[in-house]
N, C-alpha and C positions, 0 to 999 in steps of 0.2 A: 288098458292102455299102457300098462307096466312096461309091456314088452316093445314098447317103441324105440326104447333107448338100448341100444344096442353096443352101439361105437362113439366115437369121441363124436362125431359128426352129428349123429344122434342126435347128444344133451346139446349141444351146440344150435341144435333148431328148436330144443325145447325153450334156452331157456338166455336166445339172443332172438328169436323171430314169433315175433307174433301171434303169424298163422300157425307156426309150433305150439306155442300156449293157451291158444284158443280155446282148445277141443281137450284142455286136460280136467280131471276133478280132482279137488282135493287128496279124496280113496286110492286117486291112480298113483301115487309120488309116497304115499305114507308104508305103506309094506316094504317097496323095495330099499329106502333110504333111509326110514328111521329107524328101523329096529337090526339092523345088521351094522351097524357105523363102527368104524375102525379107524381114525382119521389119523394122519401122519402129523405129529404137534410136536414142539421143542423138545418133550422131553422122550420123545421117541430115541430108543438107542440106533446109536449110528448114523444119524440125521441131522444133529443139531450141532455145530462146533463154535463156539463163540470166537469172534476174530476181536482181537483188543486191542490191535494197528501195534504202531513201529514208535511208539512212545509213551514213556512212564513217567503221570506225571509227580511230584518229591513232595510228599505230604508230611515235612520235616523242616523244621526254620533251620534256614542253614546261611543265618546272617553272618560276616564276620567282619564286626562295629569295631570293635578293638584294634583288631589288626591294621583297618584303614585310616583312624585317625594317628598311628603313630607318622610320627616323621619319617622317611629311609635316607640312612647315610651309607656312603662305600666304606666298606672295610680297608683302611689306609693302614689302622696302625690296630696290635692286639692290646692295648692297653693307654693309659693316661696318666698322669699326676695331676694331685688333688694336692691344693692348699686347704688342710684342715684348721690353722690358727693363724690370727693373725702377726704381726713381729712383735707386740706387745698392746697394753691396752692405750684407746684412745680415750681424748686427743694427747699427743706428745709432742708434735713438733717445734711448737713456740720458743725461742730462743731472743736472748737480749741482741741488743746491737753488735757488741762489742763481745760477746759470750763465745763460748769456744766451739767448735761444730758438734752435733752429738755423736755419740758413738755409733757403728753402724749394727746395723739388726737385720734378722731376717725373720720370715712366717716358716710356720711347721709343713712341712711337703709329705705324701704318702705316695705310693705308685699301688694301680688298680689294675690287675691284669685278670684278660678274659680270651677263651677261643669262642669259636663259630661256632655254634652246635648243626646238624644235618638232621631235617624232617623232610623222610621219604614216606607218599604212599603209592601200594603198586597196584595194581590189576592185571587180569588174564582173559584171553578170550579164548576159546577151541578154535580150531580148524573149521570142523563140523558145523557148529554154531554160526560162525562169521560166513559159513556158506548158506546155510537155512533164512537166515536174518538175512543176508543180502543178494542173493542172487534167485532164491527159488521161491513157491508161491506161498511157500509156510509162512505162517503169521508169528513171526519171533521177533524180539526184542532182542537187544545186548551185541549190537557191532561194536568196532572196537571206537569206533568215532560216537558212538550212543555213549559208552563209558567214561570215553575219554572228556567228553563234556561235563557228563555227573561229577567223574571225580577231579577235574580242575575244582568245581566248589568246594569239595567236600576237604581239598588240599589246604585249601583257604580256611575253611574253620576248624580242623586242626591246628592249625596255628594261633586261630583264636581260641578256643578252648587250652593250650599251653598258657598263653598269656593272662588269660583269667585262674590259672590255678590256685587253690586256697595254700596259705605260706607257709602251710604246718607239711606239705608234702613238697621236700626236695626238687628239684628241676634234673637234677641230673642230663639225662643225656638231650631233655624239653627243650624247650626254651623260658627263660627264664621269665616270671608271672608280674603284674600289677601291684599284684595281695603279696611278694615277697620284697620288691620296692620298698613298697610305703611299708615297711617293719620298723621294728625299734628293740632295743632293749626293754624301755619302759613294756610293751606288748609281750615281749619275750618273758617275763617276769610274772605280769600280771594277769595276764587273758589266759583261755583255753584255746585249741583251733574252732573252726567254723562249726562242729559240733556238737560245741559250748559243754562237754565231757575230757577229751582228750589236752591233757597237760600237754606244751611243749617239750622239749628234749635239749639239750647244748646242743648249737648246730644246726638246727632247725631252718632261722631266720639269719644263715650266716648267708651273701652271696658275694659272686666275684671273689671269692675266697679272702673276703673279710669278715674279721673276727667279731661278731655281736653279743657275744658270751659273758664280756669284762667288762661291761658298765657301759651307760652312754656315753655317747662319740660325734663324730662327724658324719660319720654315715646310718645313724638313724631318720628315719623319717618323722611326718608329726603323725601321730597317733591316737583319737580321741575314741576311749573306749569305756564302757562300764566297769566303775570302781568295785561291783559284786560282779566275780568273777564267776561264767558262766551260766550267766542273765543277759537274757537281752532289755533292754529299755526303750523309753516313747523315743520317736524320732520327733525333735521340735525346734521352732525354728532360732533359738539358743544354740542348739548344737550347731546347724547349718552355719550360721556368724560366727561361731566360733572358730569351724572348719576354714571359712576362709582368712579370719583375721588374724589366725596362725601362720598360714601357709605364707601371706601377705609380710606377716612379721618379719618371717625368718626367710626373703629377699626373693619370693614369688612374682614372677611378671602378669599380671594381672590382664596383662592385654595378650598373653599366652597361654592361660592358664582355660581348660576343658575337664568338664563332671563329665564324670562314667559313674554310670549303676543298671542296674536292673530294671525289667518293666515294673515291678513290685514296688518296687521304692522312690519310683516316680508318679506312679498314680499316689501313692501317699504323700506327698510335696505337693502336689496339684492340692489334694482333698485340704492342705496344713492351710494352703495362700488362696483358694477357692473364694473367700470372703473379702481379699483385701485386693483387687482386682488396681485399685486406684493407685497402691502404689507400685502396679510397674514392676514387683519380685520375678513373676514367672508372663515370660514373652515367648519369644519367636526370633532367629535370626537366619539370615542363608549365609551359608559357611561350602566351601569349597575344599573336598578332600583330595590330598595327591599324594605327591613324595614328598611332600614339606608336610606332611602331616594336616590335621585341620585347621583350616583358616577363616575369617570370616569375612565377610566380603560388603563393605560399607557402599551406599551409595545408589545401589541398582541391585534387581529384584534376580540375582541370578545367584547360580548353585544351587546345593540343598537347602530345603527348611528344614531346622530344627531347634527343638525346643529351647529355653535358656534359664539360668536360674539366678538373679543378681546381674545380669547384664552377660552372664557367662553361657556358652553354650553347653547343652548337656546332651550327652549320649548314653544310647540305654543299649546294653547287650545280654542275651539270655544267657550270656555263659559266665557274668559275674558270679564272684563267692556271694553266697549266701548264709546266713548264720541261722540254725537249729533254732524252731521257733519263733523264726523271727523273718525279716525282707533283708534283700541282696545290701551289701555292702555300697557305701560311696565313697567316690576317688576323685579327688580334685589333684591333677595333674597339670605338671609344668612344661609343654613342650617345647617352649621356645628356646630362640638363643639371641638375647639380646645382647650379649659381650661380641658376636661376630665370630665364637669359637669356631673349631673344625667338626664341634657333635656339637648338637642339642641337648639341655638338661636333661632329655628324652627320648631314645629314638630306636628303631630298628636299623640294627648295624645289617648289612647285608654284604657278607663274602662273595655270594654266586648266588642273582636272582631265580626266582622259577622257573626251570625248566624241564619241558616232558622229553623223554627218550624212549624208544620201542625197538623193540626185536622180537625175532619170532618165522613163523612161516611165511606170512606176508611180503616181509624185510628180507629175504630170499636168509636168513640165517638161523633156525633151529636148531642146529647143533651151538648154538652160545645159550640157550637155556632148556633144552636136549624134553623138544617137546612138540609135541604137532598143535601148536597157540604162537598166538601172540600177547606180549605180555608190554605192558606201559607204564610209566614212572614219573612224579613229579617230584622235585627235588627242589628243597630252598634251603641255601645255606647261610646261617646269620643270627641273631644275638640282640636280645632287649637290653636296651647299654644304657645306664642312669650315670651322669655326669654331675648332680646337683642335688643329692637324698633330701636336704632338708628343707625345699620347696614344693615338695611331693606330700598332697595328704591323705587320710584316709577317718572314714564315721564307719564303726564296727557296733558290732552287736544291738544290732537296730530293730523295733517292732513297727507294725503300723499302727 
């Protein structure tokens, strides 16, 4: 009965009718079908193309925590003056009735001058490509509008990643880091960099082109670091109160004030207060971030959650310094501006916010970048500007 199947039409009565399958035996199906089999299977050449569609998805944290709790102010002026002393020491003004007026006085003034720095990143697309990916049946990835989305993020955590830089490496043409902020002479002196081996250098922890070289100053930060230099020690919560009743000392606003660290060094703060749940150290608050930098939002269940540590809110970024051996660095930062100034203790100055620009084939102009592509660019120009060093703190060389 082998020979019944002939044509498609054939198996089609074998083995969809019935009266086809009726009259078959087992014997009749077993010669022709199983021992000749050739069957066309995935990994047959030529046969099998896998289609992986028109989106990749970013199997990369590409958080950028840092950059969003700064504050943003316009670039008005390239510089400031700082009153680094007072006119003399207090109290002085008490004077008799009858006494003569005092002499007049004035405080120590410094000027702080700083430019814009420019983070550009680019990309390219072909010609070819941008026709395969969008007009034809190929299965490609990489329009210039697929790109152009990746890299608006990826714009963003470059800039975070600048800002988290450890303070033993220059900013130069960067932008200027957290970890170079919160420095000090005393740090400069005393610690190694983040890889608890390397000495600092003169210079190192100078920024805005002030001199940190000559002793403490006005523009040091607080600094609380291990007295064995190039050790890390227990993170406990001695240090944590210490960190803040510095910062608080030396005329931190307290209802301004935002912890940055790492995931590392917040699961270890959890694991420190894990037991003492009653009293309230480690909460919860919604905080609303924008161009004022983060805020927190009393009264109603709106904004972000995020965690808190002492009634303060804390932010964790992966791109904190880290210290050799040990968990990320913590920074209790001051961004407010409770004086009503023109800048924040804290903020991203910004010359010219982000923006993309393209040319190319597309843009009817390749001879401006003498190439059959279109090429794309995101551009932020602007500057981590600290108005207020000594309310800025930092807990360095930390373990769990």
């Amino acid at each position: 009965m082998a020979e019944i199947i002939q044509t498609i039409q054939d198996m089609e009565s074998v083995y969809y009718s019935r009266a086809g399958v009726a009259f078959l035996e087992e014997s009749d199906l077993k010669t022709p079908f199983m021992n000749k089999d050739a069957p066309v299977i995935s990994t047959t050449t030529g046969v099998y193309n896998a289609v992986y569609g028109a989106q990749a998805w970013v199997q990369l944290n590409m958080e950028a925590n840092t950059l969003g709790i700064m504050p943003k102010a316009p670039w008005n002026i390239s510089g400031n003056r700082a009153i680094t002393a007072r006119s003399t020491s207090l109290p002085y003004g008490g004077r008799a009735e009858t006494g003569a007026l005092p002499a007049t006085i004035k405080p120590t003034f410094a000027e702080v001058t700083t430019k814009p720095k420019i983070i550009a990143n680019t990309f390219q697309v072909g010609e070819i490509q941008e026709y395969l990916a969008d007009k034809s049946g190929d299965d490609a990835y990489g329009k210039m509008v697929d790109m152009r989305n990746y890299m608006a993020v990826e714009h963003k955590e470059d800039m975070n990643t600048q800002l988290n830089t450890e303070n033993g490496t220059t900013a130069n043409y960067n932008i200027e880091s957290i970890d170079r902020v919160c420095g000090s002479y005393a740090e400069l002196t005393n610690c190694k960099e983040n890889d608890e081996s390397t000495s600092y250098t003169p210079g190192d922890l100078d920024i805005y082109a002030l001199d940190r070289d000559g002793g403490a100053s006005w523009s040091d930060a607080y600094v609380n670091y291990n007295s064995t230099s190039g050790a890390v020690r227990q993170l406990t919560d001695g240090l944590l109160n210490t960190l803040q009743y510095n910062t608080l000392q030396n005329g931190a606003n307290k209802k301004g004030q935002v912890f940055q660290t790492g995931y590392d060094t917040w699961s270890t703060i959890n694991q420190l207060y894990d037991t003492q749940v009653r009293y309230n150290i480690v909460g919860s608050a919604y905080v609303q971030p924008g161009v004022n930098g983060i805020q927190t939002m009393a009264g109603s269940d709106v904004g972000l959650q995020v965690a808190t540590l002492f009634q303060t809110p804390i932010i964790e970024s992966k791109d904190t310094t880290v210290d050799t051996g040990g968990i990320s660095r913590l920074y209790l930062l001051d961004l407010s501006n409770p004086e009503g100034f023109e800048l924040p203790r804290m903020c991203m100055k910004i010359a010219k916010p982000t923006q993309y620009f393209q040319a190319g084939i597309n843009q009817g102009t390749p001879f401006a970048i003498d190439s059959f592509s279109d090429k794309g660019m995101y551009r932020t120009m602007g500057e981590l500007y600290c108005t207020f060093f000594k309310v800025q703190g930092k807990l360095r060389d930390l373990k769990a």
